[in-house]
N, C-alpha and C positions, 0 to 999 in steps of 0.2 A: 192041448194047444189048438187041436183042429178046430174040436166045438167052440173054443174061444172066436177063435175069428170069423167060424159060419155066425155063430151068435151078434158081433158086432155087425158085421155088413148085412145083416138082415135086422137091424135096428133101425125106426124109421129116426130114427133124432140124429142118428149119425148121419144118414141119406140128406137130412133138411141141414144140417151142418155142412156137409160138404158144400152143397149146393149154396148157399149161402156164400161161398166162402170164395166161390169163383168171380167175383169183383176185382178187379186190377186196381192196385191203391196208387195213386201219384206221390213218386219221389219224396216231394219235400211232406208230404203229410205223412211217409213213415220217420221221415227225421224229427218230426212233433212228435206223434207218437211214441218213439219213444226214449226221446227228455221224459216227457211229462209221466209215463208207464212206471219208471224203474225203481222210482219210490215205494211203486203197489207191490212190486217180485219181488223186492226184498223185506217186504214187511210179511208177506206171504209165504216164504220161509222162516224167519223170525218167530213170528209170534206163533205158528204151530208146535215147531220145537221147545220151544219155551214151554207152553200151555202141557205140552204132552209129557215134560217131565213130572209136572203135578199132578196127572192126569190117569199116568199108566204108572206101573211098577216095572222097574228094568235092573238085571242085574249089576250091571255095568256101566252107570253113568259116564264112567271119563270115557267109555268107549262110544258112548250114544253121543255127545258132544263133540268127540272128534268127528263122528261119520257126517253128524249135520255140518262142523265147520266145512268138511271137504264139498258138500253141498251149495255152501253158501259161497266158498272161494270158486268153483265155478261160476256161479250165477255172475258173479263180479269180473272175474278175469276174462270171460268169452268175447265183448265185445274188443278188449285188446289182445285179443290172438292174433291179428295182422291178415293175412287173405281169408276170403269168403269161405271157402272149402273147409278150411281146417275151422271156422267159426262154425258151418256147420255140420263139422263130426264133434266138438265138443258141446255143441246143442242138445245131439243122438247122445253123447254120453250123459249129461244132463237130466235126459228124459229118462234114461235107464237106469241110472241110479237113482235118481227120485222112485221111480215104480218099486224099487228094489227095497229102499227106505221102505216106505208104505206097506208093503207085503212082509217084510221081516220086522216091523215095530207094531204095526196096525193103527187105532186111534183115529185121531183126524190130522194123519202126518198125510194122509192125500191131499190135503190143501195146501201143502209144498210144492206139490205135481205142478200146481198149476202157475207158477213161476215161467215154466217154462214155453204156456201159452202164450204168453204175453211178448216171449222172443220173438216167437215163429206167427203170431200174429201181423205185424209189422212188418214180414216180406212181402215184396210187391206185385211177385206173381202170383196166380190166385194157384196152380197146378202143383207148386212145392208147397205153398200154405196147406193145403190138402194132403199134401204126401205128408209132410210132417205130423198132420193132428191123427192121420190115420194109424202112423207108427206109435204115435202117443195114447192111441187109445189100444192099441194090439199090447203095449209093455205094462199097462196099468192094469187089461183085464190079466195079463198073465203072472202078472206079481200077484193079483189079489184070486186068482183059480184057487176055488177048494175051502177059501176063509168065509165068512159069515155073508150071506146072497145081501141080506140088507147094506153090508160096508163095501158091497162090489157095487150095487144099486145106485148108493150117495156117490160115491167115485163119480163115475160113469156121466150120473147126473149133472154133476156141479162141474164137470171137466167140458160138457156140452153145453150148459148154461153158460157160463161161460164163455166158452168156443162161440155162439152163438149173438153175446154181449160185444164181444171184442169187435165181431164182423161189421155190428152195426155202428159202432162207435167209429171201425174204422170208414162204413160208407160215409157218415156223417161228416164225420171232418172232410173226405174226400170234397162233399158237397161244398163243404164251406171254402175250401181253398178252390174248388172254380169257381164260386157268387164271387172272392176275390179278386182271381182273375179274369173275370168276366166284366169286373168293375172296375180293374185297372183298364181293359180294352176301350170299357166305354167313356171311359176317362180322355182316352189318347182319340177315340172318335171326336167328342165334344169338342176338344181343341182344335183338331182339324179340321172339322166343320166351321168352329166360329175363326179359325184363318182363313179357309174357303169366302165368310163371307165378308173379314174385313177385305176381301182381294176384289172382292163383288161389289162391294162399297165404293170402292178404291177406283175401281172401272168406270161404276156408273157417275165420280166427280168426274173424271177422264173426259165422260163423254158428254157430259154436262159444259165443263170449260172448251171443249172443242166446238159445241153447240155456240155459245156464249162468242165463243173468237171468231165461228163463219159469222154469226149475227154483226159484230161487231165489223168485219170487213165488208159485209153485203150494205148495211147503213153508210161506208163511208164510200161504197161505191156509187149509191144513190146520191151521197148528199154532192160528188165529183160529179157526177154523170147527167144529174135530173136535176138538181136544184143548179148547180155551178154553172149548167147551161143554161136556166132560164136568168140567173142574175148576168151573167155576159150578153143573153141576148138583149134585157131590162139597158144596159147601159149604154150600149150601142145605139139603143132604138132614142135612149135619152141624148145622146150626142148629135143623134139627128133632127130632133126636137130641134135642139138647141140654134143648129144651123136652118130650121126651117123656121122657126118661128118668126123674124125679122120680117121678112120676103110673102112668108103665105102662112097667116096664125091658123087660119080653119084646120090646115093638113097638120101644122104643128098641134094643135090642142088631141087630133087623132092618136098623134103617135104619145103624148104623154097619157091621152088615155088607158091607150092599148100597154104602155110601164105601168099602169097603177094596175093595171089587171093581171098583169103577171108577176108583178109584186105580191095581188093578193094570192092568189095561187101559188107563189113559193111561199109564203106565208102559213099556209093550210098543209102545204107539205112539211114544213116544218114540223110545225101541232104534230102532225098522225105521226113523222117519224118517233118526237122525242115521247109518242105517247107509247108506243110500241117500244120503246126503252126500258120502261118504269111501266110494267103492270100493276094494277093496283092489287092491295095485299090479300092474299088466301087466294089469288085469282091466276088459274093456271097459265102460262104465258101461251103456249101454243095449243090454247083450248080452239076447235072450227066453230065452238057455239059463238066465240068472242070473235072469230075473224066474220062472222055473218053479220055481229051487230054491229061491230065498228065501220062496215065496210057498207051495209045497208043504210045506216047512218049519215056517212060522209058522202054517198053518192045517189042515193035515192032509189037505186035499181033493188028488185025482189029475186031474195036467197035462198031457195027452199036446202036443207037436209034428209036426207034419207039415210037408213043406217040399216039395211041387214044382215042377215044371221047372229049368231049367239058375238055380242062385244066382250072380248078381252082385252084384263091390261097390255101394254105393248112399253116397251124401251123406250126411254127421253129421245132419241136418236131419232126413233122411226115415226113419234109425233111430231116432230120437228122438221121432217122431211114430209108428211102430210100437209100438216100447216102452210108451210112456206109452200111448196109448189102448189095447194089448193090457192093461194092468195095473188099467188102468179099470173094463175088459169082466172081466175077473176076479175085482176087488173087489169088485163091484156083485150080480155073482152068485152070490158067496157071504154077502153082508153083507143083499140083496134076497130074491134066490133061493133063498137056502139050499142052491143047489149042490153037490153032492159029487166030481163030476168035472166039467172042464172040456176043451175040445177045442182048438186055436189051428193054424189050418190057413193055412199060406203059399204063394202061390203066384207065381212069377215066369214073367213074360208078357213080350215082346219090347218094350213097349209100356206097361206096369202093373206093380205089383204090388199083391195083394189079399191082405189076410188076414183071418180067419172066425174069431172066436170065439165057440164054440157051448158050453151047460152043461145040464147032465140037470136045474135045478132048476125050479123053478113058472113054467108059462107063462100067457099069459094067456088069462081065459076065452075059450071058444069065442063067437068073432063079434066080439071085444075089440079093440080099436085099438093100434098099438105105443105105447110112452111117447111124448110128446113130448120134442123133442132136450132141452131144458132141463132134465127130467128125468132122475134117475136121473144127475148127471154128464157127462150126452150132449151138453152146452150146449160146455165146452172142451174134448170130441174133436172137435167139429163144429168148431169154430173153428178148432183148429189146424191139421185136415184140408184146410178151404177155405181156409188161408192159402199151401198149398202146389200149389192147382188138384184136391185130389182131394174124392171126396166121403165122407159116411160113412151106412149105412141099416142099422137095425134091426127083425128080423124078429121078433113076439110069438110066434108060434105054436111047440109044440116041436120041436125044442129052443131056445131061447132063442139069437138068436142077433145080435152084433154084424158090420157086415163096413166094413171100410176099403178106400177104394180108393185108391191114390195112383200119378200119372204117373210111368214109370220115369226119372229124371234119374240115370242112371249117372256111376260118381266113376271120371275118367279117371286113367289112368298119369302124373304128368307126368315127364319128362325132364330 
């Protein structure tokens, strides 16, 4: 018995079998395992006893078919033993009668032995997997002590070959049931991400129709405010016409002059508002290349751009709040200032971005205070600026200058 077991643990196949064997198998891949095994152990008892009755000569057949049935009514009956423990001491009994078989029949009734790897295969601690193959190979070399070295050798062999099949079959499926769930995970990512970006979609209509509604009430405050008042002043001045014309036509023909002239100038405010309505198509509405040409255009004065550091996209929001307050600082200083060139200087910062709008026209006296925000239009740059966390400051001295600051909230890629 002793040489038996210095014999086995100084076997390198047993050493590479253990070691092999220390993988931890996931739950549900021994419950695969073994459905799909139980086919092999019982064909693995079957067909040796069969074969060996043609095989060997035995005195006592009806005694050799009892001892296999009681073999094969193990194999069958253990997994309904009811608690783990008692499943596995009829395991150990299992393994010990099988050796037992093999060593008192001989033949190739060792390939019944190995029914029982296929149990103890399928636990899913690697340290009893071990314990088990170790006991199974201590009851097989001791059954087969003393009989033919070449039928201790096959043994030994095919019970490690084996042992060594099984392990991998079971890292395998192991592998396969986490590519599973790894692909179920990625599964439940993907949907989460693409509700992420219907919500990001969803946001940036939000801030798109919110953009749309200030546009829509800043137009109707112009058309109240700047046009409402040149047509009331237009009619007044025409009522006075009316009364002067009789008595003194020269001052009369003045004053319907001075109606046709502000006629035409509500007229032209007209055009640029309802033009700024209706962008033409593919053409960004709150592009600063389109506020220089339409604005150079309509007024004659020179709009230079500058633009540095590295440009990123940015949020409908925050070109929308460039735009307009760039178009502000524009009108103000040509309509104020009497400006002739204007400068709009952009500058993107890791962190910010800052744009400067500066113009050659009348600054304020020397020692003068800047407008207040309220003034000058300064009242909705300010507001919209601080609606988005940035601020806005105007410098009186020359050149005249406005500067907006706003926190870089970069418009990601979505996927």
């Amino acid at each position: 018995m002793t040489k038996v077991i210095f014999s086995m643990m100084g076997n390198p196949a047993f050493l590479l079998c253990a070691i092999l064997w220390e993988n931890p198998i996931p739950k549900r891949t021994v419950i695969v395992l073994h459905l799909s095994l139980n086919k092999v152990r019982y064909t693995l008892i079957f067909v040796p006893a069969v074969a060996s009755m043609y095989l060997e000569k035995f005195t006592a057949y009806g005694i050799y078919t009892l001892l296999e049935l009681v073999l094969f009514l193990l194999v069958v009956l253990r997994p309904f033993a009811g608690p783990q423990p008692l499943q596995g001491l009829l395991l150990l009994a299992e393994i010990g009668y099988g050796a037992w078989l093999c060593g008192h029949y001989g033949g190739i009734l060792y390939f019944s032995t190995l029914s029982a790897v296929f149990s103890y295969a399928s636990f899913s601690v690697p340290r009893v997997r071990a314990l088990f193959l170790g006991i199974h190979l201590l009851a097989l070399n001791t059954a087969l002590y003393g009989l033919d070295p070449r039928l201790l050798i096959a043994a030994n062999g095919t019970l490690l070959l084996t042992a060594v099949l099984l392990s991998r079959l079971n890292a395998a499926a192991a592998d396969q049931q986490t590519a599973v769930h790894l692909y179920d995970e990625l599964r439940k990512k993907h949907f989460e991400l693409d509700e992420a970006k219907n919500q990001l979609l969803d946001y940036a209509r939000k801030v798109e129709n919110a953009a749309q509604a200030e546009e829509r009430s800043r137009i109707s405050h112009e058309l109240h405010d700047d046009l409402g008042h040149r047509l009331i002043r237009s009619k007044m001045m025409m009522e006075a016409a009316i009364q002067t014309l009789p008595g003194s036509p020269e001052q009369g023909m003045k004053l319907l002059t001075a109606v046709r002239d502000q006629l035409a100038e509500s007229m032209e405010q007209m055009r640029a508002t309802v033009k700024r309505m209706k962008p033409g198509t593919g053409e960004r509405s709150y592009s600063l290349d389109r506020l220089i040409h339409d604005i150079g255009r309509e007024t004659g004065i020179g709009i230079t751009l500058d633009i540095e550091g590295l440009p990123y996209p940015l949020y409908p929001s925050l070109e929308i709040i460039l735009y307009k307050n760039a178009r502000e600082a524009v009108t103000n200083a040509v309509r104020h200032g009497n400006a002739t060139e204007v400068a709009i200087k952009l500058e993107y910062e890791s962190e910010q971005v800052r744009m400067t709008v500066s113009n050659n026209g009348a600054a304020l006296p020397a020692g003068g205070h800047p407008p207040p925000v309220s003034g000058l239009g300064l009242s909705g740059m300010q507001e919209r600026t601080r609606l988005v966390g940035g601020t806005l400051s105007v410098r009186g001295e020359a050149p005249f200058t406005v500067t907006t600051l706003l926190p870089a909230y970069r418009k990601k890629q979505i996927i």
